[in-house]
ROFI-302676 format. One line per 5 residues: their letters; for each residue x, y, z of C-alpha. Coordinates in steps of 0.02 Angstrom, whole numbers, plus 50000, padded with zeros to 5 digits. Layout:
<pts>
A) X Y Z ~ ...
</pts>
This chain:
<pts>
XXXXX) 50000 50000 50000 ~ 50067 50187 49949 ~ 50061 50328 50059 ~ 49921 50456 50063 ~ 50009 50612 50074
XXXXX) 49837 50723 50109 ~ 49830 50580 50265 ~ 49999 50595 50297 ~ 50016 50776 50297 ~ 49832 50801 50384
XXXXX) 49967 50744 50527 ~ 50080 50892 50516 ~ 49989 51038 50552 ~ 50142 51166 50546 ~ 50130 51100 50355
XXXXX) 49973 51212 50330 ~ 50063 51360 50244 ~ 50145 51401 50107 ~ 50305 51344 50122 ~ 50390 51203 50063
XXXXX) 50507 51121 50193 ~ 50684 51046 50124 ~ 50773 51077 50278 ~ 50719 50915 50345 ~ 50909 50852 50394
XXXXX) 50905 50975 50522 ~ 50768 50966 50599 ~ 50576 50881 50514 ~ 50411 50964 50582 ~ 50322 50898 50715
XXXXX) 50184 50759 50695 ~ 50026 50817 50764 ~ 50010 50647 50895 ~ 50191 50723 50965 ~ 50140 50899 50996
XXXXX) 49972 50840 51089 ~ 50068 50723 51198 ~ 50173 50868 51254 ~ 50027 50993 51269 ~ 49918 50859 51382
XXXXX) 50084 50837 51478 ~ 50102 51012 51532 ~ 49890 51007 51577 ~ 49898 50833 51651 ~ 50042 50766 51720
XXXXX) 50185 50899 51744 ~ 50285 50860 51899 ~ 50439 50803 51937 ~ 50532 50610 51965 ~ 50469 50476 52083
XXXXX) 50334 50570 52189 ~ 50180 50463 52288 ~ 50051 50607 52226 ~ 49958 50595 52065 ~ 50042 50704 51933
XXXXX) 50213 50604 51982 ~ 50150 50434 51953 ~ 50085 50499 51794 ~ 50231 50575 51749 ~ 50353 50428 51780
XXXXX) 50214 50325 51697 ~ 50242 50429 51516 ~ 50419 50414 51546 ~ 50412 50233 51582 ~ 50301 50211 51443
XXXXX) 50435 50322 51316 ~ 50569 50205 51371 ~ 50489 50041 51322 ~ 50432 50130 51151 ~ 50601 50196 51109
XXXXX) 50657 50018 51136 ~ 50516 49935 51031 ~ 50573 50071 50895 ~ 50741 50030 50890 ~ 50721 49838 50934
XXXXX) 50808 49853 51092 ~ 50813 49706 51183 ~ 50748 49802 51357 ~ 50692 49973 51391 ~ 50846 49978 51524
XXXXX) 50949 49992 51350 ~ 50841 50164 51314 ~ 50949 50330 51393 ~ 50879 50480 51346 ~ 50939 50671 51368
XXXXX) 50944 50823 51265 ~ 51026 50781 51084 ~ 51107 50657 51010 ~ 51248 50791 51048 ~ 51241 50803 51231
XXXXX) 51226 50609 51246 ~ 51380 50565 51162 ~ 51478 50681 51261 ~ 51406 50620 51411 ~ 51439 50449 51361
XXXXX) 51604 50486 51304 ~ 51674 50518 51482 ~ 51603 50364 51541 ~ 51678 50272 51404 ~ 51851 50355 51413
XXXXX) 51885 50274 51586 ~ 51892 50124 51496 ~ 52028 50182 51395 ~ 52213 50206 51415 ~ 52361 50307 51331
XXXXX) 52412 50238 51147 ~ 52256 50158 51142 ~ 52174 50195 50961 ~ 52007 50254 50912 ~ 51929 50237 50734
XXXXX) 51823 50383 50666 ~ 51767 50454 50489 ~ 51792 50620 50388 ~ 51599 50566 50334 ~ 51528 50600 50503
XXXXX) 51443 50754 50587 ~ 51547 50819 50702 ~ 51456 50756 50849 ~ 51517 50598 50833 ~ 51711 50664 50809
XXXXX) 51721 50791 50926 ~ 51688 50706 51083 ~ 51816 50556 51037 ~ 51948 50679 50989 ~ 51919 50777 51180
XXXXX) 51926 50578 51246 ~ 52094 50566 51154 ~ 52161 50730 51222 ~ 52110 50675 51379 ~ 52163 50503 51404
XXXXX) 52327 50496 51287 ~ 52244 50392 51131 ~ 52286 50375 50964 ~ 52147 50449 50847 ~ 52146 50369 50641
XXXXX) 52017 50443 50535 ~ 51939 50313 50399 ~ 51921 50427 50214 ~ 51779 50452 50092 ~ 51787 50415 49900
XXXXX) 51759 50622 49872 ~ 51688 50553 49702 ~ 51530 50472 49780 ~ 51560 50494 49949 ~ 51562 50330 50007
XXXXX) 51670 50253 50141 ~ 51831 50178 50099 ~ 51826 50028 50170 ~ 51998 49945 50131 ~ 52034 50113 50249
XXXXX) 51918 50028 50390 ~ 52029 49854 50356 ~ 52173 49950 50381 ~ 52156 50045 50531 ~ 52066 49892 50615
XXXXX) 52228 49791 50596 ~ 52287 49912 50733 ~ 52162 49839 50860 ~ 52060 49984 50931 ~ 51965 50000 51067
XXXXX) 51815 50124 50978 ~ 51755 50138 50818 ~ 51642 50251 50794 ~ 51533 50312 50627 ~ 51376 50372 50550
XXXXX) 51200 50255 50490 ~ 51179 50396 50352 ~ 51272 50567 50314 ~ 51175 50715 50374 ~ 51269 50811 50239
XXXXX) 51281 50706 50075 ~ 51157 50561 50121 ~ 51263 50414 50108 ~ 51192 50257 50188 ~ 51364 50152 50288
XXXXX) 51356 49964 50283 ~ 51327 49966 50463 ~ 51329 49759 50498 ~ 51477 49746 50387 ~ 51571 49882 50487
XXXXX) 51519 49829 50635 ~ 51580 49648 50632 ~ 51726 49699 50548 ~ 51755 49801 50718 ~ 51710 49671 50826
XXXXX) 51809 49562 50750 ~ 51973 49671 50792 ~ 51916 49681 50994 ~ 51812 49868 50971 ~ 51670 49929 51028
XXXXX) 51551 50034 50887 ~ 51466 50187 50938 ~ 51339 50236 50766 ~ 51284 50395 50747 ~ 51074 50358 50655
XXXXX) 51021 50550 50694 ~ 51020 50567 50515 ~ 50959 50388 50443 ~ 50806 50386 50584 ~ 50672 50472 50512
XXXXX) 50710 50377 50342 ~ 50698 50176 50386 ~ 50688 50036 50507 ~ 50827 50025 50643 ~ 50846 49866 50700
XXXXX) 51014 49852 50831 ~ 50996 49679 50886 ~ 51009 49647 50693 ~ 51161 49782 50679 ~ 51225 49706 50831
XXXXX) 51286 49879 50879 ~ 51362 49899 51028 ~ 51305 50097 51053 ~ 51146 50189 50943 ~ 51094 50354 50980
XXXXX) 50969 50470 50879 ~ 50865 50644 50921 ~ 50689 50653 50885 ~ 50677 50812 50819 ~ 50739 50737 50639
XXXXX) 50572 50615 50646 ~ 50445 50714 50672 ~ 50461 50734 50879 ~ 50548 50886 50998 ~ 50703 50932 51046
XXXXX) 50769 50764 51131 ~ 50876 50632 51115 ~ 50890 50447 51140 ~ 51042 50344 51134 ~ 51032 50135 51158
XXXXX) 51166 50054 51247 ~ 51185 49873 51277 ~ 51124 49815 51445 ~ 51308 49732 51505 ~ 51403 49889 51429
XXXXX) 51293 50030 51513 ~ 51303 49940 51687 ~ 51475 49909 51690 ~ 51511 50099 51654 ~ 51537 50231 51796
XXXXX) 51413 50367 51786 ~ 51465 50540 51824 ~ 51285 50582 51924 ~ 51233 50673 52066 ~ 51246 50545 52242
XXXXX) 51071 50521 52273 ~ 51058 50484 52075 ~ 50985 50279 52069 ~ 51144 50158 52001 ~ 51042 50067 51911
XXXXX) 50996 50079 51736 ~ 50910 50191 51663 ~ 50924 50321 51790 ~ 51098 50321 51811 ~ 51141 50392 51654
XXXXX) 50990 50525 51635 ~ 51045 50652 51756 ~ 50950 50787 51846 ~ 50773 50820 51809 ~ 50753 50769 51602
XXXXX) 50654 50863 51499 ~ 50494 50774 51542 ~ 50365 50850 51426 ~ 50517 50830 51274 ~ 50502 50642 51332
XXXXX) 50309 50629 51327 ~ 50332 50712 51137 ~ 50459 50555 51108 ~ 50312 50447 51133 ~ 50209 50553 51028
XXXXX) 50313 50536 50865 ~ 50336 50352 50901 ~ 50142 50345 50922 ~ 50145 50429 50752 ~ 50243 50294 50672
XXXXX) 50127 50156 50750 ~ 49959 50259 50642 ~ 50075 50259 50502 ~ 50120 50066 50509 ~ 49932 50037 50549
XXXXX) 49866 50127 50405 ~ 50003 50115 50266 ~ 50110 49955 50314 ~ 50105 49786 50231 ~ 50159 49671 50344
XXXXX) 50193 49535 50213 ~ 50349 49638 50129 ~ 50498 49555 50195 ~ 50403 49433 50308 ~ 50398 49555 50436
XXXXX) 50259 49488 50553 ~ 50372 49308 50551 ~ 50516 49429 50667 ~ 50415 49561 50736 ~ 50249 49590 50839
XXXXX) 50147 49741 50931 ~ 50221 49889 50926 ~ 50375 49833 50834 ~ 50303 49776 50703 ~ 50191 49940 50663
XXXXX) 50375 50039 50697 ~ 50434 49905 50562 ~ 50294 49928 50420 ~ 50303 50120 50449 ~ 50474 50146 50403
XXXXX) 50484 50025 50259 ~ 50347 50097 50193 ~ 50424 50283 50203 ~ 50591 50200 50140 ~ 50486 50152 49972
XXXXX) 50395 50301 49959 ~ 50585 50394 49998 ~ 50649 50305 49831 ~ 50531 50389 49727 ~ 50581 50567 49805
XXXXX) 50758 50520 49795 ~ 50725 50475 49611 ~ 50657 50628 49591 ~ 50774 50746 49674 ~ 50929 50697 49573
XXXXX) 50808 50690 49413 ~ 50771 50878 49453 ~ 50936 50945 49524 ~ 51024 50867 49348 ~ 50921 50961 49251
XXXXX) 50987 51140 49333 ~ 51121 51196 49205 ~ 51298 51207 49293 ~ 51243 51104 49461 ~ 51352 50997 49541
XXXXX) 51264 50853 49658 ~ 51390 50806 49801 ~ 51367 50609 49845 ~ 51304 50453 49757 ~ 51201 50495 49592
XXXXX) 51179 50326 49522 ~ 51001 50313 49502 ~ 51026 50105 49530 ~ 51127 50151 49701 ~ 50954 50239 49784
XXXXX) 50963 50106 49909 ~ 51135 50162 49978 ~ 51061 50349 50014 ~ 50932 50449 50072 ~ 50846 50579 50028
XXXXX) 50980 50726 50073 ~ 51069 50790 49919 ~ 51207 50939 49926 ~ 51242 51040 49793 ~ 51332 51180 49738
XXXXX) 51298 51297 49553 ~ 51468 51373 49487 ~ 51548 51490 49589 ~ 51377 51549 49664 ~ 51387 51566 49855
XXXXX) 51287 51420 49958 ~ 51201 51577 50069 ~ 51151 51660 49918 ~ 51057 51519 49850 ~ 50976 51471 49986
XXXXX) 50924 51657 50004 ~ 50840 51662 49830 ~ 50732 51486 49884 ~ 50685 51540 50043 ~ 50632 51715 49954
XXXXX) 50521 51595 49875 ~ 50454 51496 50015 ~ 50576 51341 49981 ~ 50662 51314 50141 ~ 50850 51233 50143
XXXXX) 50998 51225 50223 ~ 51169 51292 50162 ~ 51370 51276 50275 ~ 51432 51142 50340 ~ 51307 51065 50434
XXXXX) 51420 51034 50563 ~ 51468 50909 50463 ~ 51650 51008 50447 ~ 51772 50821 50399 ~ 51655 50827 50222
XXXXX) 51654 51011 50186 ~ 51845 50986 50231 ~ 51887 50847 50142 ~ 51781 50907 49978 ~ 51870 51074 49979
XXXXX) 51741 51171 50019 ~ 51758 51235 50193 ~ 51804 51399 50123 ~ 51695 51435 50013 ~ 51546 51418 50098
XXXXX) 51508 51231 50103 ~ 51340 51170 50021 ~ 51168 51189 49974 ~ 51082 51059 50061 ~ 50893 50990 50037
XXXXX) 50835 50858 50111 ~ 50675 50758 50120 ~ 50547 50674 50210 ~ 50412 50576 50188 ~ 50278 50708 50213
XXXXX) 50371 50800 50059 ~ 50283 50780 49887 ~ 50359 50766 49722 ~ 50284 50916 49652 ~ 50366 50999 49788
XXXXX) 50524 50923 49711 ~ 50464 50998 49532 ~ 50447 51171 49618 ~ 50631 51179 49680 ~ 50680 51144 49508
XXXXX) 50568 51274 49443 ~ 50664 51394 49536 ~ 50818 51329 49540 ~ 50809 51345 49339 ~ 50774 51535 49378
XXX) 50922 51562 49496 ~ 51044 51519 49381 ~ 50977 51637 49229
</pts>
């Protein structure tokens, strides 16, 4: 079954306006089952951890309940596994600490030039801190694809962490995340995968991956500003938390210090809610014998995001289609229209010597929203030569998107450049 876009965007109500919204890789709009969770929140339930009175046990009951979702969403084999906090950002640094007293000096780390710098930064500030040796794995700058023979190499060394992205947040390429990841395990590391940016685009599955670390934020599928990162059960609590004394040691309370953003939780739930609708109303369980490895909740999860993976392919199909067509564009990434799987729907571009800003200046002017920089994602911008000349034009979409939407962005596009 296809998606109905008037359904599916009947679910969006920030969509009701005259905008189109390409700036999806930083951020989607928020489903309309998210935003009421957080509103009813605020009206029914706001109070703080672990009281006896009413609006506590409600409270702790949402979060409870968000845990066990998030964990049903990615396939987590408890909801002990689910941390959350305030980005994917925040989480990683957080973790990072705890994972750095695992580590000592001239131990090595393996990260990528493809990732967003959220999931360099805080390994090179572990490195700095505890004496390691950091190797950074290279991108074909052709299709910007990993190198893997780079991987092979830098595993013969043995490191302790490797850690990489699902999906670029700049140029869309989807990793070979089970093949990385048993290549890792296979030298002795640990893998910590960045899936901010592959989320809101297809199923997740880390007992499949096999993943020792996940984390992702909601606000790139359709929730608030919040983050969730997925830990195995042994790994999380064996780590020392740095938490306040009165803090629980157990999992996952350990790890989620101070008072979370409750109501940001209860909108977790939402989106995740939203995906169950979706998997209800759009999903065919009998693609890929899903309801043979999956039940309840998971399964719904499961048939909503391989159904907004097909639909994806047809955007995807029809971005490059459109952005090929714009006389002197240059599309960053993978453009092989048989190679669709390997990407989502987030293509960078630049158009001669015009400036990123500029062009993303003229689209907004016309109610086309898009990113243009670095996207924090600094390695790719680096690597590609472009750091210094203002980066990319990015667009990105999402399922809600249309493909006359697509046809508009070439429209003006085509104008831009006269």
């Amino acid at each position: 079954m296809s998606l109905d876009l008037k359904k599916i965007r009947e679910q969006f109500p920030s969509l009701n306006r005259p905008a189109i919204f390409f700036d999806n890789p930083g951020g989607t709009q928020i489903a309309r089952q998210s935003a009421e969770r957080i509103q009813r929140y605020f009206m029914e339930s706001n109070a703080n951890h672990e009281g006896v009175f009413e609006t506590s046990r409600k409270s702790d009951e949402i979060l409870n309940e968000a845990h066990a979702a998030m964990a049903d969403f990615l396939n987590a084999s408890r909801a002990e596994e689910i941390i959350f906090g305030n980005n994917m950002t925040t989480l990683t640094l957080h973790i990072s600490r705890s994972l750095a007293r695992t580590l000592s000096p001239g131990d090595e780390i393996v990260l990528t030039r493809l990732d967003h710098d959220a999931n360099i930064s805080p390994w090179l500030l572990v490195a700095e801190d505890r004496g390691c040796k950091v190797t950074f794995v290279d991108f074909d700058v052709e299709d910007c694809t990993l190198k893997l023979d780079d991987f092979e190499r830098a595993l013969a060394r043995r490191p302790k962490l490797v850690a990489f992205g699902y999906a670029s947040n700049a140029v869309g390429t989807v990793n070979p995340v089970r093949k990385i990841t048993d290549m890792a395990h296979a030298a002795g590391a640990l893998v910590y995968v960045d899936a901010v940016q592959y989320a809101p685009h297809g199923p997740v599955d880390v007992q499949s991956l096999g993943v020792d670390f996940l984390v992702c934020s909601s606000y790139k599928f359709f929730g608030p500003h919040a983050g969730a990162l997925y830990g195995r059960y042994d790994l999380l609590d064996g780590l020392k938390a740095y938490k306040v004394r009165p803090a629980p040691d157990s999992l996952p309370g350990k790890f989620e210090t101070g008072t979370q953003n409750h109501e940001g939780i209860a909108g977790v739930l939402g989106a995740l809610e939203y995906f169950e609708w979706l998997g209800k109303t759009f999903g065919n369980e009998q693609e890929e014998g899903l309801r043979e490895r999956y039940t309840g909740r998971r399964l719904e999860y499961k048939k909503a995001m391989t159904a907004i993976r097909a639909y994806e392919f047809e955007l995807s199909r029809a971005l490059l289609e459109t952005l090929e067509q714009v006389p002197g564009l240059r599309v960053y990434g993978l453009t092989d229209p048989h190679k669709l799987d390997q990407r989502v729907p987030t293509f960078s571009f630049r158009i001669g010597d015009k400036a990123p800003v500029e062009i993303a200046k003229a689209l907004a002017a016309e109610n086309i929203y898009v990113w243009d920089g670095n996207y924090y994602a600094l390695e790719v911008t680096t690597r590609l030569g472009l750091e210094d000349r203002g980066g990319m034009v990015r667009v990105g979409a999402a399922h809600y998107n249309t493909v006359e939407e697509v046809k508009r962005l070439g429209d003006v596009l085509k104008k831009i450049t006269k």
